[in-house]
C-alpha positions in Angstrom: -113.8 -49.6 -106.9 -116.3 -47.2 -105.5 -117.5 -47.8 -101.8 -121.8 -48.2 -102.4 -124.3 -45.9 -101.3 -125.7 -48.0 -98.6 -121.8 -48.6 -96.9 -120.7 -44.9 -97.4 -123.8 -43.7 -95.8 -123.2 -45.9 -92.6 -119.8 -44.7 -92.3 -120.9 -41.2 -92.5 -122.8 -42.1 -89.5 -120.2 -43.4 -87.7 -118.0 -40.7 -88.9 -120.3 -38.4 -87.5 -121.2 -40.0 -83.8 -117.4 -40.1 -83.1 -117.6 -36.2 -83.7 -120.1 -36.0 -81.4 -118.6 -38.0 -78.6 -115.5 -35.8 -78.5 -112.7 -37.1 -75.6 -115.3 -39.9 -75.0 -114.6 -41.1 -78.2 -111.1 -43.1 -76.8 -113.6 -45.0 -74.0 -116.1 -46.4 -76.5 -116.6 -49.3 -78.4 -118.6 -49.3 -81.4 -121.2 -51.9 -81.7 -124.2 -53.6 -84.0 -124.6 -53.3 -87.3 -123.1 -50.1 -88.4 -119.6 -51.1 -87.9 -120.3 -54.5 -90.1 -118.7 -52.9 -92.9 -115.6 -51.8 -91.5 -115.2 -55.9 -90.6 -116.0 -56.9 -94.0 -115.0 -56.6 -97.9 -117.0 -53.6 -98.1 -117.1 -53.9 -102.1 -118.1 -56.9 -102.2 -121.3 -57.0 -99.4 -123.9 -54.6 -99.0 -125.7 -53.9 -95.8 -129.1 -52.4 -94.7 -128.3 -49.1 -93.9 -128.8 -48.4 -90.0 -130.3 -45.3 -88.5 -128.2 -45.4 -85.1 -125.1 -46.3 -83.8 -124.9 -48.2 -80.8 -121.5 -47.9 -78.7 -120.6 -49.3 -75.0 -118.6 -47.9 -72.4 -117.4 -49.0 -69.0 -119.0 -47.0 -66.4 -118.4 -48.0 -62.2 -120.6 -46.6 -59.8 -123.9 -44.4 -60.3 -122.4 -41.0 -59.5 -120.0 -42.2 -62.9 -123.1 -43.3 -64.9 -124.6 -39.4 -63.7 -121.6 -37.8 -65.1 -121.4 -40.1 -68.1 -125.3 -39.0 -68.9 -124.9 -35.0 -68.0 -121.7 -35.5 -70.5 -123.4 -36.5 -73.3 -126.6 -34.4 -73.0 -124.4 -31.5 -72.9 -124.9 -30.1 -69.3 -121.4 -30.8 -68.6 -117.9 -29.1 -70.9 
């Protein structure tokens, strides 16, 4: 069986966000509905396809929060 348009294009997506977060990406957790097809028969559902990706990470403190914000904008390496 072929994975659907609609699935394939949402795992692109998150394919493609846990590029971008680099070493983040071991501190995230993936949320919402992009990752409803990696939880579920993915042949046999199909999903709205989702524009964003929505991920949560623990953060202590605002001078973390700063860091965690400069990170992903790109000001930091």
């Amino acid at each position: 069986m072929e994975i659907n348009k609609v699935n394939a294009s949402v795992i692109y997506l998150l394919e493609k966000a846990a590029t971008a977060l680099g070493t983040l990406l071991t501190k995230v957790v993936f949320t919402g509905g992009s990752i409803v097809p990696i939880y579920l028969d993915r042949y046999q559902y199909e999903f709205r396809p989702t524009q964003d990706v929505d991920c949560v990470i623990e953060i202590t403190g605002r001078v973390a929060y700063s860091r965690l914000e400069k990170k992903l904008r790109g000001d930091l390496a």
